[in-house]
N, C-alpha and C positions, 0 to 999 in steps of 0.2 A: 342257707345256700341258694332257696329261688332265689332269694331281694339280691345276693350277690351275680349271681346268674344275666337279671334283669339289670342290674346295673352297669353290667362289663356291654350286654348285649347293645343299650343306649350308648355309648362311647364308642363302639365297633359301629353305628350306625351313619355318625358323621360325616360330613362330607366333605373330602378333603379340601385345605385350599388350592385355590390355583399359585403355580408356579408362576413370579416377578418375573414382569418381562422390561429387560432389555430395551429399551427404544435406541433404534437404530442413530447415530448422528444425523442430522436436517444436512440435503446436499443441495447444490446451487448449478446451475447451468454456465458457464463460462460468461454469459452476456449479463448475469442477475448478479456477480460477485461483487460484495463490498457498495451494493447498491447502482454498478450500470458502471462501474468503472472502466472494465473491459470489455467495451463494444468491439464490433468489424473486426479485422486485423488481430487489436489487442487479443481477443479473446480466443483466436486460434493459436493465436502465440502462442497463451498460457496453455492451450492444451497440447501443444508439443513440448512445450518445456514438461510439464508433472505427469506428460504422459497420460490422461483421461478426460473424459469429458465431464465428471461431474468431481465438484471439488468442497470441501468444507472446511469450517474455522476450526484451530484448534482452539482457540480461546476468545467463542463468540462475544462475549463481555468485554474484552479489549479491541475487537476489532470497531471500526469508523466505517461507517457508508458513504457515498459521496456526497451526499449532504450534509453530514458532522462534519468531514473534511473540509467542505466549502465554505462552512460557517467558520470552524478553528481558524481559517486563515481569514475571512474578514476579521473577525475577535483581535484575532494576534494584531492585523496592522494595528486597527482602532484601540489597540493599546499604547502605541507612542512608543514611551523609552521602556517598557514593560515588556514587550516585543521579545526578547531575548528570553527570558523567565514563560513565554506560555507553551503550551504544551504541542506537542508534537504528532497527531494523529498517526496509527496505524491502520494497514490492511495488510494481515497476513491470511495465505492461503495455502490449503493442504491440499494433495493427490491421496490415492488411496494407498494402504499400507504397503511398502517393498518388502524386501527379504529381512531388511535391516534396519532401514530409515522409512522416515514418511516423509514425501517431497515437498519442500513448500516451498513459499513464493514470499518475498515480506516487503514492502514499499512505504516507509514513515515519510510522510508531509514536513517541512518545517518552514516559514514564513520568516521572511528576511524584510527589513528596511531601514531607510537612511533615518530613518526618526533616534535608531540606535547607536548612529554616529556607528566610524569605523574603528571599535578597537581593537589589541591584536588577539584579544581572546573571542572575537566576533568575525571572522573575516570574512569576506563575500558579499559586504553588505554594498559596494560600490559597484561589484560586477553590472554588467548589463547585456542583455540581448539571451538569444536561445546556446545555452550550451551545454555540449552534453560529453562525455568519457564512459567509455567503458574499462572497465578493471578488472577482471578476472571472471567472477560471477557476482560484481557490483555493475551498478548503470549511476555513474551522477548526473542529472538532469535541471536543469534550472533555467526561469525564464522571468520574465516580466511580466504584469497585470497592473494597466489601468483601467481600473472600473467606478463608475459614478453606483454602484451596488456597494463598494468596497470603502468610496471616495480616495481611493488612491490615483493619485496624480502623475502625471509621465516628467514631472522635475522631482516625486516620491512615490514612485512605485510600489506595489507589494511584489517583494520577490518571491518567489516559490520556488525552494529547491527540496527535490526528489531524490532519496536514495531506495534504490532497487538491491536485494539482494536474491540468488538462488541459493536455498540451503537443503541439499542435497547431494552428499559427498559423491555418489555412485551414475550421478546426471553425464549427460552427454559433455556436459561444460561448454565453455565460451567460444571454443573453436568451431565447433556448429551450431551453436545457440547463440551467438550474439546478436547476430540483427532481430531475433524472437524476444530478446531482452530489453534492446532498443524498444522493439514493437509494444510491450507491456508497457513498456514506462511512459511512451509518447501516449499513447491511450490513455492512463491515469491525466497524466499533466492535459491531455485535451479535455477529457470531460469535468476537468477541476476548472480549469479556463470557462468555459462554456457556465458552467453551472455559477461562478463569478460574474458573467458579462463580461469578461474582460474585452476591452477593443482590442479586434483581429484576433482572437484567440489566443492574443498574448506573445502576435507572431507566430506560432507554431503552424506548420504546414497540415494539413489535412490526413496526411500520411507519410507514417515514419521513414518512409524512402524517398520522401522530398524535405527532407531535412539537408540545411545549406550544409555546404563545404565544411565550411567555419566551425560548424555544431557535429560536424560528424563525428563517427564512436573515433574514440583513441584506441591502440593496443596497452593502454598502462595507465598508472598513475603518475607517467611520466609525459602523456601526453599536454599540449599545449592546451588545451583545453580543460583538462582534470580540473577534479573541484573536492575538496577534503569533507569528510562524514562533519557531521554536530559536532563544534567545538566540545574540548570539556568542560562540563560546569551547566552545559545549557539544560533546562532540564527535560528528562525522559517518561516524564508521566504523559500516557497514552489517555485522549478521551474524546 
C-alpha cells in the first residue's frame, strides 16, 4: 500500500502542460499589403472599403507581393505565344471578421500581348492606352508597358489588365465606394508600372482622379470602355 501510495503521490506531482496557444493571424498596415501595393491614396482607399486599418491574407501561400507580380508579368511577355497559358498572380486581402462575412478585397494580374495574336478566345490583346470600368463591385483596368526591364516594345507592348473585385455582400457597395475602388486599382497598376520601369508609368496619371475622360469609371458593363474578366480556358493557377 506505501509503494502504491508513493507511486500515485509521483504522478499527482507533475506538472502540468501548458495549454497550445493560438497564434494570432500576422496583420499588415495598409501601405505594407501584398508588398507596397497600396501606397497614398490606394491605401486609404482600402481602408474605407474593409473598414480597418489593419488587414490580413486569407490564404498567405496564394497571395503575390509586388515583386512576384512584377516578375509574372515580365515571364508572361518573355513567353511569346505561351503568354495566354502563364499564370495569373493574386492579391487578396481581408478586414477583420463581420457579423457574417469577412470583407476582402481580391485583384488578379494578367499579362496580355500581341505575341498572341488576336483570337476570339483571347481578346484584348489589340486594345491600347489606359482604360478602365467600373461594374458593380468589379474595377477593369488595363494599360500599356514599354519597358527595356521587360523588353517590351511600343509596336509590342506588355499589357496589363487588372480585375478588382470587393467581396463583401453587406459593404457599402459601389454607389459610394466606387472612386475608393478606382483608387485601389490605380495604386496596384502604379506600383506594378513603376516596379517594371515602364516609360511614363505606363501613361497612368499620378492619381486616380486625374485619370483622362476616356479611362473614366463606367456605370456597367455596358460602358464604352468595359473590358471582360480572363477568357475561359486561360489558366487560373495563382503564383
Amino acid at each position: 500500500m506505501a509503494a502504491l501510495g508513493v507511486a500515485a503521490a509521483g504522478c499527482s506531482s507533475g506538472e502540468a502542460e501548458p495549454p497550445t496557444r493560438i497564434s494570432a493571424p500576422q496583420t499588415f498596415s495598409a501601405d505594407r499589403v501584398c508588398g507596397g501595393l497600396f501606397a497614398g491614396e490606394g491605401g486609404k482607399a482600402l481602408e474605407r472599403i474593409l473598414e480597418s486599418t489593419n488587414f490580413r491574407f486569407l490564404d498567405e501561400k496564394a497571395n503575390r507581393d509586388l515583386s512576384s507580380i512584377a516578375q509574372t508579368m515580365e515571364d508572361a511577355y518573355r513567353s511569346g505565344k505561351r503568354i495566354r497559358d502563364m499564370p495569373q498572380p493574386v492579391c487578396e486581402v481581408a478586414g477583420p471578421d463581420k457579423e457574417r462575412h469577412i470583407p476582402t478585397v481580391r485583384l488578379m494580374f494578367t499579362a496580355y500581348s500581341k505575341h498572341a495574336g488576336d483570337p476570339l478566345d483571347f481578346p484584348g490583346v489589340s486594345e491600347s492606352g489606359v482604360r478602365v470600368s467600373v461594374d458593380g463591385k468589379r474595377v477593369y483596368f488595363s494599360y500599356d508597358c514599354v519597358s527595356p526591364r521587360v523588353g517590351s516594345t511600343a509596336d509590342i507592348p506588355l499589357r496589363i489588365r487588372i480585375l478588382f473585385h470587393e467581396q463583401w455582400d453587406e459593404s457599402k457597395g459601389a454607389t459610394a465606394l466606387a472612386q475608393d475602388y478606382l483608387a485601389v486599382t490605380h495604386s496596384a497598376a502604379l506600383a506594378v508600372a513603376k516596379a517594371l520601369g515602364c516609360v511614363d508609368d505606363g501613361g497612368l496619371p499620378a492619381r486616380a482622379q486625374e485619370l483622362p475622360p476616356s479611362a473614366g469609371a463606367g456605370t456597367g458593363a455596358g460602358s464604352a470602355a468595359a473590358e471582360s474578366p480572363a477568357p475561359e480556358g486561360r489558366s487560373l493557377i495563382h503564383t
